[in-house]
VOBA-1610 file (N, C-alpha, C; in pm, whole numbers, padded with zeros to 5 digits, always signed):
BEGIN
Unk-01975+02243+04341Unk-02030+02247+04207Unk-01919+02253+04103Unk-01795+02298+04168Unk-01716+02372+04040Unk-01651+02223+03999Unk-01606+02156+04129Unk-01555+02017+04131Unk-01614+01897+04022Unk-01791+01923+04037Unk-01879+01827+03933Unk-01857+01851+03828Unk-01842+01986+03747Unk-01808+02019+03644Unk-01667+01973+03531Unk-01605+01949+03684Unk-01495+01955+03580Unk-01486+01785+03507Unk-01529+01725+03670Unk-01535+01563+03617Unk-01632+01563+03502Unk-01710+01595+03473Unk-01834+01634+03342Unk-01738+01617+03216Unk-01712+01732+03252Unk-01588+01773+03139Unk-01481+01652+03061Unk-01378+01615+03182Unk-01303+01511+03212Unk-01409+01394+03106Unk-01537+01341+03150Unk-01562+01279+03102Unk-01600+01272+02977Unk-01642+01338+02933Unk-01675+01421+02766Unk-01550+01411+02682Unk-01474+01432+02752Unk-01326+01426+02668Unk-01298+01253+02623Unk-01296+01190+02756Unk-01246+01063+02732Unk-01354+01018+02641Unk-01483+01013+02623Unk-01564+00961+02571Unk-01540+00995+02431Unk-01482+01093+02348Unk-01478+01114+02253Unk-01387+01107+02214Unk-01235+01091+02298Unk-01089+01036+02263Unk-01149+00875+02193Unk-01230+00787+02344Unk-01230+00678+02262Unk-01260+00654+02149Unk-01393+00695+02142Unk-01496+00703+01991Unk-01375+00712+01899Unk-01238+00820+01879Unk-01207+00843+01790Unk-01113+00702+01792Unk-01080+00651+01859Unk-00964+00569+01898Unk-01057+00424+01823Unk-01140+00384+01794Unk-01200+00265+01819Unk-01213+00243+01632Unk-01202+00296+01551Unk-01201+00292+01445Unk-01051+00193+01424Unk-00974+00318+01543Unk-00823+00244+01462Unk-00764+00110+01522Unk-00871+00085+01644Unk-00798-00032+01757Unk-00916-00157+01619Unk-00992-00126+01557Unk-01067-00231+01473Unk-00971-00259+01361Unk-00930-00154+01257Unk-00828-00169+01164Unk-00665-00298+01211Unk-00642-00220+01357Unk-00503-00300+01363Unk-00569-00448+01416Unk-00695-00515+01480Unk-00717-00635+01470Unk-00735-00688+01339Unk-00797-00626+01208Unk-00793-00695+01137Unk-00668-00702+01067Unk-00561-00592+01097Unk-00381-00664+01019Unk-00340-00756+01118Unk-00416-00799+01256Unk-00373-00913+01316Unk-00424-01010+01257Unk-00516-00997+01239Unk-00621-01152+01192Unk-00544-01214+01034Unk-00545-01044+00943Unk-00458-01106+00816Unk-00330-01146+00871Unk-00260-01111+00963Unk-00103-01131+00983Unk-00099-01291+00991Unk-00188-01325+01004Unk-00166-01502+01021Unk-00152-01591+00944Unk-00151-01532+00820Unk-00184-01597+00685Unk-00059-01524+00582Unk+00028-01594+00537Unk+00109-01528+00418Unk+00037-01513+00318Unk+00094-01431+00191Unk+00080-01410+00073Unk+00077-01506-00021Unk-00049-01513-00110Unk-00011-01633-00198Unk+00041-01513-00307Unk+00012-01423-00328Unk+00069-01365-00462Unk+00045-01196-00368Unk+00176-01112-00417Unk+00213-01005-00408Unk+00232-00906-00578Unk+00111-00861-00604Unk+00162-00794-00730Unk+00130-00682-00766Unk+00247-00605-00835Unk+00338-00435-00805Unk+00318-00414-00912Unk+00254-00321-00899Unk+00194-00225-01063Unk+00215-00065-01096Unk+00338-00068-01238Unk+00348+00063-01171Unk+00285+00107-01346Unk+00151+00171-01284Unk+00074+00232-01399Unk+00171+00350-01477Unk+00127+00425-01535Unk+00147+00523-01675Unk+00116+00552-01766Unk+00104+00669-01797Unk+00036+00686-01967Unk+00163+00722-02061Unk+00133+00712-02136Unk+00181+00670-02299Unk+00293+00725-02263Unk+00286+00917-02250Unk+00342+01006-02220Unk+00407+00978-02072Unk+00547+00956-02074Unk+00564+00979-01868Unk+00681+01133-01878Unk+00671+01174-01750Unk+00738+01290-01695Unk+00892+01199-01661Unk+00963+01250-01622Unk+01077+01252-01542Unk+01053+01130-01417Unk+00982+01226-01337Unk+00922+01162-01203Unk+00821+01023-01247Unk+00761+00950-01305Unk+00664+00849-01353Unk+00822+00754-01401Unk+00875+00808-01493Unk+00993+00715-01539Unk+01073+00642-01420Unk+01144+00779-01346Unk+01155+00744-01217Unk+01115+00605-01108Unk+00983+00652-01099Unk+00944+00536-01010Unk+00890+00434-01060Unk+00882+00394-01198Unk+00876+00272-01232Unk+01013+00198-01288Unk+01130+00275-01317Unk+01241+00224-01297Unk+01297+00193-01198Unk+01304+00241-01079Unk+01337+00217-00911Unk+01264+00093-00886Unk+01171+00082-00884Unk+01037-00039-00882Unk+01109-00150-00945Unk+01113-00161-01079Unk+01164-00251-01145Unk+01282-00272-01093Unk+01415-00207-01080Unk+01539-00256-01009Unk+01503-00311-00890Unk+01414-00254-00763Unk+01377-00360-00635Unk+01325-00482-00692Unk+01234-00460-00776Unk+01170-00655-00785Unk+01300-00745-00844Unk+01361-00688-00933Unk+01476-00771-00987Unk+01620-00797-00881Unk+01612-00682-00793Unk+01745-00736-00680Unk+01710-00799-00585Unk+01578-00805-00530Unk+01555-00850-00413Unk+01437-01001-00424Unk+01323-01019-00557Unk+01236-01105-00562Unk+01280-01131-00748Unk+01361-01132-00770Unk+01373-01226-00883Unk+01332-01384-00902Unk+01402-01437-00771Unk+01364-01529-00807Unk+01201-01617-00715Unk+01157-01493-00679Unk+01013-01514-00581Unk+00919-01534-00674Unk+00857-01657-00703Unk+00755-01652-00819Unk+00596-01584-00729Unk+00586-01567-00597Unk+00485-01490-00566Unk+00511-01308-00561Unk+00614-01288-00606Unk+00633-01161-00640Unk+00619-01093-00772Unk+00503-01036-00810Unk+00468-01014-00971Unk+00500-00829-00976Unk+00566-00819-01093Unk+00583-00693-01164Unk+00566-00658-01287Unk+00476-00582-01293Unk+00431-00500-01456Unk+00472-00381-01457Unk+00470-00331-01571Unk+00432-00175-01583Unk+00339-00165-01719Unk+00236-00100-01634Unk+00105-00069-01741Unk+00023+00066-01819Unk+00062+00060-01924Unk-00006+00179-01968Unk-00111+00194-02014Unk-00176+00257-01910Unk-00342+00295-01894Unk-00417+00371-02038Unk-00287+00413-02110Unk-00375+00458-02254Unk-00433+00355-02370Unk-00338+00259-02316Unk-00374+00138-02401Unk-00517+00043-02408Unk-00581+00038-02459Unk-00740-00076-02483Unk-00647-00220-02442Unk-00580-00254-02428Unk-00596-00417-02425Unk-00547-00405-02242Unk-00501-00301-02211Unk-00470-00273-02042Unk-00585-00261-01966Unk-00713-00238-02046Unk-00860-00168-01969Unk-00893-00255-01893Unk-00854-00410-01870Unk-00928-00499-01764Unk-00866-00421-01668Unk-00724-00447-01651Unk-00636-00437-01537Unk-00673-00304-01493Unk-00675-00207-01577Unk-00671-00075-01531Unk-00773-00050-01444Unk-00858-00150-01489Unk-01076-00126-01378Unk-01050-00191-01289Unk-00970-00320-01314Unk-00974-00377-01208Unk-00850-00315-01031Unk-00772-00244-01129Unk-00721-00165-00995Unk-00770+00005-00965Unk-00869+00055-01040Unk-00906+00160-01088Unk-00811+00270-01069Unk-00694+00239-01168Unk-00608+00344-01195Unk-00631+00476-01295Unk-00608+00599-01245Unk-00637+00717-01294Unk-00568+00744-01331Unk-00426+00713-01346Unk-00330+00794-01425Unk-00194+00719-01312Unk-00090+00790-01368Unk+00027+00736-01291Unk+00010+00689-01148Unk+00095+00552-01138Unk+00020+00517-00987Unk+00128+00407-00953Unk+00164+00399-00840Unk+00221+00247-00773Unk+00125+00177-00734Unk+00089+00056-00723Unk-00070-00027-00697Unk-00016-00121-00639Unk-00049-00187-00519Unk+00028-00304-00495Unk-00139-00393-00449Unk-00112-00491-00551Unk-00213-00630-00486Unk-00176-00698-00403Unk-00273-00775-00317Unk-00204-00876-00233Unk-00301-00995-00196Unk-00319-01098-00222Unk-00385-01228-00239Unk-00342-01302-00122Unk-00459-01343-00065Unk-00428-01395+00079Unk-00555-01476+00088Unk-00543-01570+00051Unk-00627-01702+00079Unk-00744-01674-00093Unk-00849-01635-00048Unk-00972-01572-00148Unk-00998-01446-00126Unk-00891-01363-00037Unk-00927-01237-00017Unk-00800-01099-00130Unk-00811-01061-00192Unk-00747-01014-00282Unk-00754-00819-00202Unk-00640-00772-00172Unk-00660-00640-00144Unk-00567-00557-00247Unk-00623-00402-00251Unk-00546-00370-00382Unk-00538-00195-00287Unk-00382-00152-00266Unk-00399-00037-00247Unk-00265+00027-00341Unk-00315+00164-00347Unk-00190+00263-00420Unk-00127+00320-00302Unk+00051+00305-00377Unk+00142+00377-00306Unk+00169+00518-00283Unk+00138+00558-00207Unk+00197+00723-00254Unk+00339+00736-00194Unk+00361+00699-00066Unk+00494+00696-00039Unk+00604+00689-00057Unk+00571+00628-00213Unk+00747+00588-00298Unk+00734+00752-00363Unk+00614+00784-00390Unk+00723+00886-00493Unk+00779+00989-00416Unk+00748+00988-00298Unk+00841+01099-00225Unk+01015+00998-00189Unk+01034+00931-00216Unk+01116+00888-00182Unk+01230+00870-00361Unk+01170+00883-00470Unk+01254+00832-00571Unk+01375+00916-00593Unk+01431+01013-00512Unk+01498+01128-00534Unk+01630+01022-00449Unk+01607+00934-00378Unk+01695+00886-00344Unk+01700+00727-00336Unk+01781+00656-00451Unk+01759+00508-00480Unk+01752+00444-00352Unk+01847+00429-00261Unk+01866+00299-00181Unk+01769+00316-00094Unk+01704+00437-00038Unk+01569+00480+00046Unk+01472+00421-00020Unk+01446+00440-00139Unk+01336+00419-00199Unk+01374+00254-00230Unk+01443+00190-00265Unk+01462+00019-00241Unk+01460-00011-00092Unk+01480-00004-00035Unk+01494-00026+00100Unk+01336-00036+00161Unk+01285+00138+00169Unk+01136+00130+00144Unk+01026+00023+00085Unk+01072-00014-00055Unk+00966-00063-00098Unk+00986-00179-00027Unk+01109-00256-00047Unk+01183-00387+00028Unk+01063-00449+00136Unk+01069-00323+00187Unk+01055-00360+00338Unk+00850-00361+00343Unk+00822-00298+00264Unk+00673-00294+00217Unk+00601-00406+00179Unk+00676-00470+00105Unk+00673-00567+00016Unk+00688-00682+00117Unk+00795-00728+00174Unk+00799-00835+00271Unk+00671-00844+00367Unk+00632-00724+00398Unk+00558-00707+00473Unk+00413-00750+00432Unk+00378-00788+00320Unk+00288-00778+00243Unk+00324-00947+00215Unk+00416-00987+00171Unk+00432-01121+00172Unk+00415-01199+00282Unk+00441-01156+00423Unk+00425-01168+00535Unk+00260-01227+00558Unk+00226-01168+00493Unk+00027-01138+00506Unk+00030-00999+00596Unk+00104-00917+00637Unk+00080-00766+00741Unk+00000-00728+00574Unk-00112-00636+00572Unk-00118-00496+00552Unk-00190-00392+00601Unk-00063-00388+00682Unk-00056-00220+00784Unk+00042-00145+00684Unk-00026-00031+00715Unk+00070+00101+00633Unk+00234+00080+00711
//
C-alpha cells in the first residue's frame, strides 16, 4: 500500500509540473513562429513628463546614444522621446498606453505590430556600456523578428 501511494503522489507532482510548464513551452513556439520573419520597423520610445528626475534623463540619454552608435544609419530603427504631458503626444501615448516614464519598444512584423515596456534598462543606466550593449543586443533581437525576453 505504502508503495501505491507514493507513485500517487509521484504522479500528482508531474501532472502539475506540466500544467505549469505548458503555458511557457506555448509562448517559446510562438517566438519560433515570429523568429521566421524579420522586422519591418523596430521603434524605441523613451516616454517622460515635462518634469524628468536624474534617472528618466538618464535613460533616455543612454537610449539615444545606442540608436545613434549602433542604427543610425538603419532606417527600420525608429527613436523618439515623448512627453506624455503634452496634447499633441495623446495618440502615441494611447496608442502605447504609457503612464508615465517608460522605455516602450514596438516591433512590426508583417501586419502584426507588438508593443512591450522595458524595465530592464533602468536597472542597468548606472553603467553606460552595459546598458548599450544591453539594449544593442535587445534590439537586434527584435530586428531579427525574436521577441523573447
Amino acid at each position: 500500500m505504502k508503495d501505491k501511494s507514493w507513485m500517487v503522489i509521484v504522479g500528482i507532482i508531474a501532472v502539475i509540473f506540466s500544467l505549469k510548464l505548458l503555458p511557457a513551452a506555448v509562448s517559446l513556439n510562438e517566438t519560433v513562429l515570429t523568429a521566421n520573419s524579420s522586422a519591418d520597423l523596430v521603434e524605441i520610445i523613451h516616454f517622460h513628463a515635462t518634469q524628468q528626475c536624474y534617472s528618466c534623463l538618464t535613460l533616455g540619454d543612454l537610449t539615444e546614444k545606442t540608436i545613434e552608435t549602433y542604427y543610425s544609419d538603419n532606417s527600420k530603427v525608429v527613436f523618439k522621446h515623448v512627453n506624455i504631458d503634452l496634447q499633441s503626444n495623446a495618440e502615441l501615448v494611447a496608442k502605447y498606453q504609457a503612464r508615465g516614464s517608460a522605455l516602450m519598444i514596438g516591433t512590426k512584423i508583417g501586419d502584426n505590430f507588438s508593443i512591450e515596456e522595458n524595465i530592464q534598462a533602468w536597472y542597468k543606466i548606472g553603467n553606460e556600456m552595459e546598458f548599450m550593449a544591453y539594449l544593442k543586443g535587445l534590439i537586434d533581437k527584435r530586428l531579427a523578428g525574436d521577441l523573447s525576453q
